[in-house]
C-alpha positions as CSV (number, residue, x, y, z in Angstrom):
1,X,167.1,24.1,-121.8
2,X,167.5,26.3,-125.2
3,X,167.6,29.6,-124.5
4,X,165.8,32.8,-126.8
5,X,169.6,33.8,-127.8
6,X,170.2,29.8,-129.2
7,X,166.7,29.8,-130.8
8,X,167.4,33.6,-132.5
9,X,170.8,32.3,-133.8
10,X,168.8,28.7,-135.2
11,X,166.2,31.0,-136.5
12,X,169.1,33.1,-138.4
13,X,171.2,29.5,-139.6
14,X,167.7,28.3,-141.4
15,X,166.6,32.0,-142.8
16,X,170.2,32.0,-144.4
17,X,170.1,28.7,-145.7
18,X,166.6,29.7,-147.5
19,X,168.1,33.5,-148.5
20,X,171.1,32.0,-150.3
21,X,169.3,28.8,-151.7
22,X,171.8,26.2,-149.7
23,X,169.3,23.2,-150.6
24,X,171.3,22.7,-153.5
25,X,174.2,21.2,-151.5
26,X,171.4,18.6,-150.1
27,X,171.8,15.4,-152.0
28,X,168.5,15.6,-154.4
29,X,166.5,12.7,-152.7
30,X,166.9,14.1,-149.9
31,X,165.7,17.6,-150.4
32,X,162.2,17.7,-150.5
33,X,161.6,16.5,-147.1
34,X,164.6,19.2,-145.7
35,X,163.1,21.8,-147.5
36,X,159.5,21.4,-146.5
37,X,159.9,21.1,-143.0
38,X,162.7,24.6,-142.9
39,X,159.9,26.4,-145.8
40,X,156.6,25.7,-143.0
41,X,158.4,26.7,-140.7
42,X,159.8,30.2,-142.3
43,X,156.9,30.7,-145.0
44,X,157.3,34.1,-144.8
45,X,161.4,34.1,-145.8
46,X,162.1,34.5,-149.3
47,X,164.8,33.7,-151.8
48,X,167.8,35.8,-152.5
49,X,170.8,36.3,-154.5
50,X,169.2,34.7,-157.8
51,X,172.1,36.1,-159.5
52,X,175.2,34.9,-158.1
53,X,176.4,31.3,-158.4
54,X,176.4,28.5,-155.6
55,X,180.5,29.1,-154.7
56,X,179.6,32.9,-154.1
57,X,176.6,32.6,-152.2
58,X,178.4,29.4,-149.9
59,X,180.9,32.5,-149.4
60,X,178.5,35.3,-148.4
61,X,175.9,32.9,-146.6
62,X,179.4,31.3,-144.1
63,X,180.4,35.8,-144.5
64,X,177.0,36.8,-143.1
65,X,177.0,34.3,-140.6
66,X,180.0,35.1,-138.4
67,X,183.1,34.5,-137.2
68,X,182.8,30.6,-136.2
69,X,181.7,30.2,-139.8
70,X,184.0,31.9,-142.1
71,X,186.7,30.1,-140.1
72,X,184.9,27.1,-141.4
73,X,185.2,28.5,-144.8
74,X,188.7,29.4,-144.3
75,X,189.9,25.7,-143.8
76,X,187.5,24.8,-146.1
77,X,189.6,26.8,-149.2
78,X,192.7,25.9,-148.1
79,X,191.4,22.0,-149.3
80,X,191.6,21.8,-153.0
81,X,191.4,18.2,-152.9
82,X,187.9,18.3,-151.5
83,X,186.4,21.5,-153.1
84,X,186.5,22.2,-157.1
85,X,188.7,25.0,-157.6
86,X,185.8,27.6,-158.0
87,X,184.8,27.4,-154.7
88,X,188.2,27.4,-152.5
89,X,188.9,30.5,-155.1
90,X,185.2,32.3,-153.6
91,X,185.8,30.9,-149.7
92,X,190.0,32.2,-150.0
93,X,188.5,35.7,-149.6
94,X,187.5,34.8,-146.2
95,X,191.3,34.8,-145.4
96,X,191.5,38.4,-144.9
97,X,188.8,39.8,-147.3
98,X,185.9,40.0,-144.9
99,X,183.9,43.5,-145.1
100,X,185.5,45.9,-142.9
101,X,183.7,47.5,-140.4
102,X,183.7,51.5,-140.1
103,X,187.3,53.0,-139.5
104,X,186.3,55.9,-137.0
105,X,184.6,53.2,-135.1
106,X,188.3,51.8,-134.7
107,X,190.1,54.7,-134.1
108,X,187.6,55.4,-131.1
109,X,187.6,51.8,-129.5
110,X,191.7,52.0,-130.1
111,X,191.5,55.2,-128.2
112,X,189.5,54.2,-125.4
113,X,191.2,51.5,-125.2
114,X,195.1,53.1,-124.5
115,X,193.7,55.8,-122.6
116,X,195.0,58.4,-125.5
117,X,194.4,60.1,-128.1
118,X,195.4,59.0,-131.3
119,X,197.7,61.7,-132.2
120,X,199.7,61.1,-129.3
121,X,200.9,57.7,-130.3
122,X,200.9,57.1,-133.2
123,X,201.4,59.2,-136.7
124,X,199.9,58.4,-140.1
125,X,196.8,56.7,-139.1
126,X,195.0,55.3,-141.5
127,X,191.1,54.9,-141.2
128,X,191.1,52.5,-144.3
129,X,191.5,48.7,-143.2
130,X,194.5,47.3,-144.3
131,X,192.8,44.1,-143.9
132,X,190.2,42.7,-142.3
133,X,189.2,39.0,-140.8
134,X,186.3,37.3,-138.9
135,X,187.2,38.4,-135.3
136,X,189.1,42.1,-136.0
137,X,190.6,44.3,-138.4
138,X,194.4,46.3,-138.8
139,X,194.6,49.5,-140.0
140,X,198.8,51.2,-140.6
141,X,200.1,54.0,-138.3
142,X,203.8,55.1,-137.6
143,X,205.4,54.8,-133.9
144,X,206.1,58.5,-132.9
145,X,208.5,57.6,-130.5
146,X,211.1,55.9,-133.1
147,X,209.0,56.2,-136.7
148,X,208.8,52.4,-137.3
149,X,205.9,51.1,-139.0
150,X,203.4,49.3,-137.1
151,X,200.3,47.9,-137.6
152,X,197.1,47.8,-135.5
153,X,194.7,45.5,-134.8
154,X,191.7,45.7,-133.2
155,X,188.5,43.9,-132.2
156,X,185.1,44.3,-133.7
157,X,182.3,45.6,-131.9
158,X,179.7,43.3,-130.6
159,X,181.5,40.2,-132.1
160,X,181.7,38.6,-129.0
161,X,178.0,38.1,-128.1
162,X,177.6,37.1,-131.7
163,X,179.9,34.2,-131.0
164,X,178.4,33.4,-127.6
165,X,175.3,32.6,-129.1
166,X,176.9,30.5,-132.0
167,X,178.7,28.5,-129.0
168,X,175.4,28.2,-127.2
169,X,173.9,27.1,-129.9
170,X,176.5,24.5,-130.5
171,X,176.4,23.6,-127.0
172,X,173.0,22.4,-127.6
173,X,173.3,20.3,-130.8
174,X,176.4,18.7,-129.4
175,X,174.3,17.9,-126.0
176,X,171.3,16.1,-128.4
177,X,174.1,14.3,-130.2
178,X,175.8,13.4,-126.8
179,X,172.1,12.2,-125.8
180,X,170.7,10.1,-129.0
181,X,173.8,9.6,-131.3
182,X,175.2,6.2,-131.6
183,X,178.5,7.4,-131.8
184,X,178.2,9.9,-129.6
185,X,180.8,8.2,-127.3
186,X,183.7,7.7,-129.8
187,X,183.2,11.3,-131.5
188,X,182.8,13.0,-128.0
189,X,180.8,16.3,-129.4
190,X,180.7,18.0,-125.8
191,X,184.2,18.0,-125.5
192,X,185.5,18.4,-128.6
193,X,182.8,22.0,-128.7
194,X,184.5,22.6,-125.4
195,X,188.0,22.7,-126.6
196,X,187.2,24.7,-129.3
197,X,184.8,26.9,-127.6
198,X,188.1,27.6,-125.3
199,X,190.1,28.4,-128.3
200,X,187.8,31.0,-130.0
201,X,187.3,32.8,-126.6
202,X,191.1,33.0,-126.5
203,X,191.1,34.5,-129.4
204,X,188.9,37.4,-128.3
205,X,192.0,38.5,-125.9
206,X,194.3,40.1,-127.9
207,X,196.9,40.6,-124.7
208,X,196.9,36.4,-125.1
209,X,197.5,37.0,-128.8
210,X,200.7,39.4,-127.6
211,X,201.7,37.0,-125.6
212,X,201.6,34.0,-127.8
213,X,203.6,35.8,-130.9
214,X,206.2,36.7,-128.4
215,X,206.9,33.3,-127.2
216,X,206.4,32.0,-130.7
217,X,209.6,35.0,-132.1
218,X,211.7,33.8,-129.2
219,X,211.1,30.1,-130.4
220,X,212.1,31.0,-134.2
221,X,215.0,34.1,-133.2
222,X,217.8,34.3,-136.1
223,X,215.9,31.1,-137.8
224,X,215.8,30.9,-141.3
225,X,212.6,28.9,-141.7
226,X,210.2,31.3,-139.7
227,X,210.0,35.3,-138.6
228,X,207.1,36.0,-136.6
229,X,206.7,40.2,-136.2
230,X,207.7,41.8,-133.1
231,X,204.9,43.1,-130.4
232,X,205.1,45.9,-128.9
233,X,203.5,45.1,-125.5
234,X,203.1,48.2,-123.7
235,X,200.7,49.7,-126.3
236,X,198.6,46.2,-126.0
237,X,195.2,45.6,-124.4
238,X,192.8,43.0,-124.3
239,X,191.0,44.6,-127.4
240,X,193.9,46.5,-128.9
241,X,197.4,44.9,-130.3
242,X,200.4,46.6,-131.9
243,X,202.6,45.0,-133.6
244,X,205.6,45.5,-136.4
245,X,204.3,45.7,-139.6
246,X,205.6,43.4,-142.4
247,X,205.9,43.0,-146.0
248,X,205.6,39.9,-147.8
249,X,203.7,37.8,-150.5
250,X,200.5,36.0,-149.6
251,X,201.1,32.4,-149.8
252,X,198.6,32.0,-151.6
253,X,199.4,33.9,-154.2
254,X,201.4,31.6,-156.5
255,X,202.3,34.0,-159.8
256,X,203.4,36.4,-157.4
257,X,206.5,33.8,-155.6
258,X,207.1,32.6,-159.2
259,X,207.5,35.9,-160.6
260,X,210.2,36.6,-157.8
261,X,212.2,33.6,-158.4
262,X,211.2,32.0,-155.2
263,X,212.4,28.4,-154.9
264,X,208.8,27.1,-154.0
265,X,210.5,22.7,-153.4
266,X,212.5,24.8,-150.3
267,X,209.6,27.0,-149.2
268,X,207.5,23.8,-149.2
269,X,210.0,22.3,-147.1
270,X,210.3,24.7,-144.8
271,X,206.9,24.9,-144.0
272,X,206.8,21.1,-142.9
273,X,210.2,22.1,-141.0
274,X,208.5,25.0,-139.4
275,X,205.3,22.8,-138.2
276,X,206.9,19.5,-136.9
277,X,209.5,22.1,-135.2
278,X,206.9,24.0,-133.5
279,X,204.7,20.6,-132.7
280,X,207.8,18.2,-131.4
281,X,210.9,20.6,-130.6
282,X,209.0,23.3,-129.1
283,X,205.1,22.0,-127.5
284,X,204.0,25.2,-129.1
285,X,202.2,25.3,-132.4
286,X,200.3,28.1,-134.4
287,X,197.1,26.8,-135.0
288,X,195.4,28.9,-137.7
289,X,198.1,29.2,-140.7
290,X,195.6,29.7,-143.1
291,X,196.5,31.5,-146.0
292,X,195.3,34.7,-145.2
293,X,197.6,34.2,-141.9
294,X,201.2,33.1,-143.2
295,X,203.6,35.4,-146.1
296,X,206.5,34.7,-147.5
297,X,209.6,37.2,-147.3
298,X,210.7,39.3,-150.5
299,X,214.6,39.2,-149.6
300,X,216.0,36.5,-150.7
301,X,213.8,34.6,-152.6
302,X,216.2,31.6,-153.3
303,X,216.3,31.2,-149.3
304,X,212.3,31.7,-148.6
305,X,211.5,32.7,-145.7
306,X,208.1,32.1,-143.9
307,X,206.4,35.0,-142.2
308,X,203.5,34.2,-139.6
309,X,201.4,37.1,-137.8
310,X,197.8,35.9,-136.3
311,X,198.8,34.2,-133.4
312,X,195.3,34.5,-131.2
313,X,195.4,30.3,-131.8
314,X,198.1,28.4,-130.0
315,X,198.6,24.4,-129.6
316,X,200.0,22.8,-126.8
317,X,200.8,19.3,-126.1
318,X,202.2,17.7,-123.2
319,X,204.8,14.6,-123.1
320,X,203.0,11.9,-123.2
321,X,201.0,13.4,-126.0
322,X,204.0,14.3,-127.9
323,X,205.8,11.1,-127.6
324,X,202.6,9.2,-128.5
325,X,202.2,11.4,-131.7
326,X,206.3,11.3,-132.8
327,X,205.9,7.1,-132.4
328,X,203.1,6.9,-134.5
329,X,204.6,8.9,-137.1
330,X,207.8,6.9,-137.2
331,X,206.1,4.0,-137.2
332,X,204.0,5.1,-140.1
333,X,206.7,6.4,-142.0
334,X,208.4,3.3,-141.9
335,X,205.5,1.6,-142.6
336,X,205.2,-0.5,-139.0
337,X,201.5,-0.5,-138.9
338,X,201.5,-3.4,-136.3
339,X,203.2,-0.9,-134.2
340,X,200.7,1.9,-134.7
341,X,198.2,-0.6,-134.4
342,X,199.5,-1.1,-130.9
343,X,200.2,2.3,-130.0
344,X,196.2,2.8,-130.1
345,X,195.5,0.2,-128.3
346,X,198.2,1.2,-125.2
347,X,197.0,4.4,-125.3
348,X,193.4,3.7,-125.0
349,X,192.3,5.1,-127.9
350,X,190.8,1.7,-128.9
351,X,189.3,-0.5,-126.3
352,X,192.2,-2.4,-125.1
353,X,190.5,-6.0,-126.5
354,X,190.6,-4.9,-129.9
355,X,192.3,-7.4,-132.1
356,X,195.5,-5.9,-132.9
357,X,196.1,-8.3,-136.2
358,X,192.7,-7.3,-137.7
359,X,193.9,-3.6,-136.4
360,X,196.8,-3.6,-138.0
361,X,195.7,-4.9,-141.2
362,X,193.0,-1.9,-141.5
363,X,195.5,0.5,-141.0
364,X,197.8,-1.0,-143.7
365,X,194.9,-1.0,-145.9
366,X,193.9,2.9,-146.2
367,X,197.8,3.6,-145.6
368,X,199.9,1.8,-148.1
369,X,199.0,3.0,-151.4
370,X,199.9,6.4,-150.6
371,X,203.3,6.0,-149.7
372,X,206.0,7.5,-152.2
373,X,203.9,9.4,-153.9
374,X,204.1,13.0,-154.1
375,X,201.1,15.3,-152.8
376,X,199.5,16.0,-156.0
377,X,199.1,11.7,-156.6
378,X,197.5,11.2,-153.2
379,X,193.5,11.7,-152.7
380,X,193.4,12.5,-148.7
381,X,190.1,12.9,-149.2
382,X,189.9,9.6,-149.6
383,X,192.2,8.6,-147.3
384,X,190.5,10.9,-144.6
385,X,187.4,8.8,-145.4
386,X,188.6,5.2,-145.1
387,X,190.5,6.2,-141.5
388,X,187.3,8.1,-140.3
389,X,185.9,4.0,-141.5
390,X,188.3,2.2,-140.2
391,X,188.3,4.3,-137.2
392,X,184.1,4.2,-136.2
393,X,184.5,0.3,-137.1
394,X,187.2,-0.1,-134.0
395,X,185.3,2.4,-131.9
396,X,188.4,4.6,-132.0
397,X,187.4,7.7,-129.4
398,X,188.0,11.0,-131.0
399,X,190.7,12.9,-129.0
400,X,189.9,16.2,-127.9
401,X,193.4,17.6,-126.9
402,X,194.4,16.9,-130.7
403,X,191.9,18.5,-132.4
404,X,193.8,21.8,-132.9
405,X,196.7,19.8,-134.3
406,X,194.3,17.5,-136.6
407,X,193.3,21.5,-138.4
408,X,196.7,22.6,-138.3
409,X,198.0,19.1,-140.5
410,X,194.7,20.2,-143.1
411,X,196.4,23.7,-143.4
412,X,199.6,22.8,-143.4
413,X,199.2,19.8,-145.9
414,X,196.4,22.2,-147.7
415,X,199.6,24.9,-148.5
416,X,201.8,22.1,-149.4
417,X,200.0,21.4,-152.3
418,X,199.2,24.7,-153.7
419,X,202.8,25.5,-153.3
420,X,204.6,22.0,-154.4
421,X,202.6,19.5,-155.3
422,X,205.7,17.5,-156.0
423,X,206.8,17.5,-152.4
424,X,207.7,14.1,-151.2
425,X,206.0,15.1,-147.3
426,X,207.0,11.5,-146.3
427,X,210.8,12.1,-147.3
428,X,210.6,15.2,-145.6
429,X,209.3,14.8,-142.7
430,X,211.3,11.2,-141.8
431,X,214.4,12.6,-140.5
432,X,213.2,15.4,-138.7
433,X,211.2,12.8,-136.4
434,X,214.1,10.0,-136.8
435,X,216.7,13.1,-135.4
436,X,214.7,14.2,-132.4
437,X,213.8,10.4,-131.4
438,X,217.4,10.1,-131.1
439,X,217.9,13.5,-129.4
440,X,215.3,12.4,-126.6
441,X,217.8,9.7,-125.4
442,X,220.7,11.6,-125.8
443,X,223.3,12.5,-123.5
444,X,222.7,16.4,-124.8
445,X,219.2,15.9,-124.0
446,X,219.9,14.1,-120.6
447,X,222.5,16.8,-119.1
448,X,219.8,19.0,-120.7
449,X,216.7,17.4,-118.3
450,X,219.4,17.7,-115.3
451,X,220.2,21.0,-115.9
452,X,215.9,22.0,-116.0
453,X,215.9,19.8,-112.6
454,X,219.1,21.1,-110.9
455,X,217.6,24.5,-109.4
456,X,215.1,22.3,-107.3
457,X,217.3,19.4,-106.6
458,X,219.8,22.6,-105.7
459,X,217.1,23.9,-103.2
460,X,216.1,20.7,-101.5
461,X,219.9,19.3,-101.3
462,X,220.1,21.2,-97.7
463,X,217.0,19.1,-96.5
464,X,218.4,15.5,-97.7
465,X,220.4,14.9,-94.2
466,X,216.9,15.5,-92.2
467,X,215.2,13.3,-95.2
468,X,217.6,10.7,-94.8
469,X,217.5,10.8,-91.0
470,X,213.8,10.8,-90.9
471,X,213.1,7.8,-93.3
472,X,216.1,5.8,-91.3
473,X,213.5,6.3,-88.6
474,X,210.6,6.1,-90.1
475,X,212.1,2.4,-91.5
476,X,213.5,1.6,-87.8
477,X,209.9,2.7,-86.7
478,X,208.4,0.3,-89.0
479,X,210.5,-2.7,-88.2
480,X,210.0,-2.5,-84.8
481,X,206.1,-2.2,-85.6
482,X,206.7,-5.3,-87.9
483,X,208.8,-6.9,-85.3
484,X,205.8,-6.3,-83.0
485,X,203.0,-7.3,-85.1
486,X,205.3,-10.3,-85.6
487,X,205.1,-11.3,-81.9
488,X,201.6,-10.7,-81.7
489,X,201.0,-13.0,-84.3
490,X,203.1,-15.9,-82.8
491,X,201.3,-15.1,-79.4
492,X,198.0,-15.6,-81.2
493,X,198.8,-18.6,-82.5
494,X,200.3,-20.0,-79.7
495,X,197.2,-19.3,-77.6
496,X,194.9,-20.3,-80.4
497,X,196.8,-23.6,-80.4
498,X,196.2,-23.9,-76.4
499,X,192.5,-23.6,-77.4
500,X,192.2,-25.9,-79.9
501,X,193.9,-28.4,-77.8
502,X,192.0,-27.6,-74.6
503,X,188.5,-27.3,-77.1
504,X,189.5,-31.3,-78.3
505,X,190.1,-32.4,-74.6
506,X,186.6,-30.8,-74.0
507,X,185.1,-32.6,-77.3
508,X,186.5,-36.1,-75.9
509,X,185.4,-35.4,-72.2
510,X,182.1,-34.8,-73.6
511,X,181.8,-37.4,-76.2
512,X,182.7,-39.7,-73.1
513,X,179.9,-38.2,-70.6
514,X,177.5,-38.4,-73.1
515,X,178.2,-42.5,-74.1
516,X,178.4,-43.1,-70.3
517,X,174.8,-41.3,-69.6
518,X,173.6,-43.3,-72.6
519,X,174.5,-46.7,-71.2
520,X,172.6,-45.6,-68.0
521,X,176.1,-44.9,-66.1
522,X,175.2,-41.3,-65.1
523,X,178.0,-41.2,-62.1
524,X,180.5,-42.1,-64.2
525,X,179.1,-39.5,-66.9
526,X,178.8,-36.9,-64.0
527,X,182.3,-37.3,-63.4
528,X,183.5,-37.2,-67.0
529,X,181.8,-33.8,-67.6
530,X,183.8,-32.0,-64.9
531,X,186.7,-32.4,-67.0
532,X,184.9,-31.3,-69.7
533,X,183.2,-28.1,-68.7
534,X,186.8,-26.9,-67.1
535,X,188.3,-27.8,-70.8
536,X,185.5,-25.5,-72.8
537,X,186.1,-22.8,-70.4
538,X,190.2,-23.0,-70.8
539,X,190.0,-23.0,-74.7
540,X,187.4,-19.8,-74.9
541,X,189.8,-18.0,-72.1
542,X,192.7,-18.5,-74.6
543,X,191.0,-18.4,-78.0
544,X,189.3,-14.9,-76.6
545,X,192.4,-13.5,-75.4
């Protein structure tokens, strides 16, 4: 049942969409009939923000709304191919340009929260937000125990029950599509909300966020594709994270790396390295490189380096997941699409009697015409329409596990083109799969699995004498069972073979008394059913043994 808190948030999605006059993204026919219904019901709700144009009041409307939906607007900017340029320019300022909430406000929850003052950690803190996002803000400082630079970042007050009734609300719609949508079954709305309801929660902990950049630096150490910022653990809480400050050039802005030389084909390449290593070597993916989210080094700028802070959203994937995913792309890449075709259909993501010819030849369809051509050539706007086509018409079931990777590809393939659109991702991407397919069957990769193994086979070698010993038994035990069962069974039949024999003695001694009774001989048919009654009796004795 919906809740006051789901209704207030509802309430607050249709007074914005009156405020900043969204009925102009409704298609025209359909707008009258959307407008009436939201206008009766909030009469009293007035028009806004006359002034600005459609891009910036999309920007403030998703701003004023919350964290789930500036996040919305930060994939959304990231996709030039979808959006005219003037509004992923407005929506990139939801990267890290969201209003910053007051500074003293910080320094008191970042007090409260280490248990000190200020002063006594830290020197040089700055009330002024270096930058500030959807779920928390940084402001600079200075370690006073070594003078490194650090930054601090720290959670926004009240954002989580702002979020919890976004979810809720969610929850709801997702439950009425569940309930009355046709598709409801391949799209999966409940659990697709419930993976990403699990993700944004995570992101509320910034001790999880610690964690994650840590394990992500020790993935990338001394790599020259990727430096994520050292943490500095025991000055983290769940609301509170310090970490190394960096210095680098937004992504995103494009005069800036040209103006330094940077060699923007490598940088390109690198960040397609950096994802399909973090995907396929490692099972351990960030998941929210937007923009505002990933720099790029000033040393060196003929050897770019990527710099990635923001780690509150990780992707994991397990094995069979993995493997699945690394087939499909080499199949893809070289152009196998009866193999992809069947790789849906194994791994139940099709209904297993779908027709893998008529499959295949879908696939082919949307896949073939973008294939060597360079990202600025390729529309995957459209492409991302004829698979979503292709993929309701074979009642393809939307995977929930993948979801996070499905955004990661739009950001990563989003940067790729405002960096290189010349980039050959097909080219580049190829070997990298083609070398670890062949490092999976290795004999590097084999000692490798033995060696992960050899600690518990190392722990359980002391038991394999009793192990042994004990199945030896336990198969002597069940032969002489068998061997048992065995008998029992010939005994039976032997028996039931007595009866049957005994029974047809019975059935002729009777079939004779009764013939003898019927020609009026009813001595001779006394006498004949003596033997029969004794024969009846002998064959349920055995048969009941």
């Amino acid at each position: 049942m919906i809740k006051f808190t789901e209704i207030s948030r509802l309430y607050t999605l249709n007074k914005t969409f009156i405020e900043y006059g969204l009925i102009e993204f409704v298609p025209v026919g359909n707008r009258p009939l959307i407008y009436s219904i939201i206008r009766i019901c909030l009469f009293w709700v007035r028009r806004k923000y006359k002034n600005l144009s459609l891009a910036e009041r999309l920007r403030y409307s998703l701003q004023s709304l919350g964290p789930i939906y500036i996040k919305l607007g930060q994939m959304l900017s990231t996709r030039r191919d979808l959006l005219p340029p003037l509004y992923a320019d407005q929506l990139a300022h939801l990267q890290d340009n969201v209003p910053p909430f007051c500074g003293e406000l910080a320094k008191q929850e970042i007090e409260r929260s280490l248990g000190k003052p200020i002063e006594a950690l830290f020197l040089n803190f700055d009330k002024k937000a270096l930058a500030s996002a959807s779920i928390a803000q940084v402001h600079t400082a200075t370690l006073i125990a070594d003078n490194r630079e650090i930054v601090i970042k720290v959670i926004r007050p009240n954002i989580k029950k702002t979020i919890q009734a976004d979810l809720q609300l969610m929850k709801w719609i997702a439950q009425l599509m569940q309930r009355f949508l046709k598709e409801a079954d391949r799209l999966r709305p409940v659990e697709v909300l419930g993976e990403y309801e699990k993700t944004i929660i995570d992101e509320l902990d910034l001790m999880r966020e610690g964690a994650n950049a840590i394990q992500l630096r020790r993935n990338f150490l001394n790599s020259k594709v990727l430096y994520i910022p050292e943490i500095y653990s025991d000055l983290c809480t769940k609301n509170v994270l310090v970490m190394e400050r960096i210095y680098g050039i937004p992504v995103s802005d494009i005069e800036a790396l040209k103006a330094q030389g940077t060699n923007l084909k490598l940088l390109a390449e690198r960040g397609v390295e950096a994802f399909f290593s973090q995907v396929f070597r490692d099972s351990f993916f960030h998941a929210d490189m937007h923009p505002g989210n990933v720099f790029v080094s000033y040393e060196h700028p003929e050897d770019p380096l990527w710099i990635g802070i923001d780690c509150g959203i990780v992707g994991t994937l397990n094995n069979e997941d993995k493997r699945y995913l690394a087939e499909n792309f080499l199949a893809f890449f070289h152009r196998d699409y009866r193999r992809v075709a069947q790789l849906h259909v194994d791994s139940g993501w099709v209904p297993e009697d779908t027709p893998v010819e008529e499959f295949e030849f879908a696939i082919r369809t949307v896949c073939e015409p973008i294939f060597e051509k360079p990202l600025a050539e390729i529309s995957f706007a459209a492409v991302l329409v004829n698979l979503f086509t292709t993929a309701r018409r074979y009642n393809m079931k939307v995977q929930p596990q993948l979801v996070l990777l499905q955004k990661t590809l739009l950001y990563v393939e989003g940067l790729g083109r405002q960096l290189y659109p010349q980039l050959d991702l097909w080219d580049t991407a190829k070997p990298f799969l083609e070398n670890w397919a062949k490092e999976q069957i290795s004999p590097q990769q084999l000692l490798k699995t033995f060696k992960k193994k050899l600690p518990f086979l190392l722990e359980k070698l002391p038991e394999i004498p009793e192990l042994i010993y004990h199945n030896l038994a336990n198969g002597k035990s069940i032969q002489r069972q068998q061997m048992l069962l065995i008998s029992t069974l010939n005994k039976q039949q032997k028996q039931n073979s007595k009866g049957y024999f005994y029974s047809a003695i019975g059935a002729t001694s009777t079939l004779v008394a009764t013939f003898a009774y019927l020609q009026g001989d009813s001595q001779f048919a006394m006498l004949a059913s003596i033997p029969a009654i004794f024969a009846w009796l002998l064959a349920w004795r055995q048969i009941n043994r």
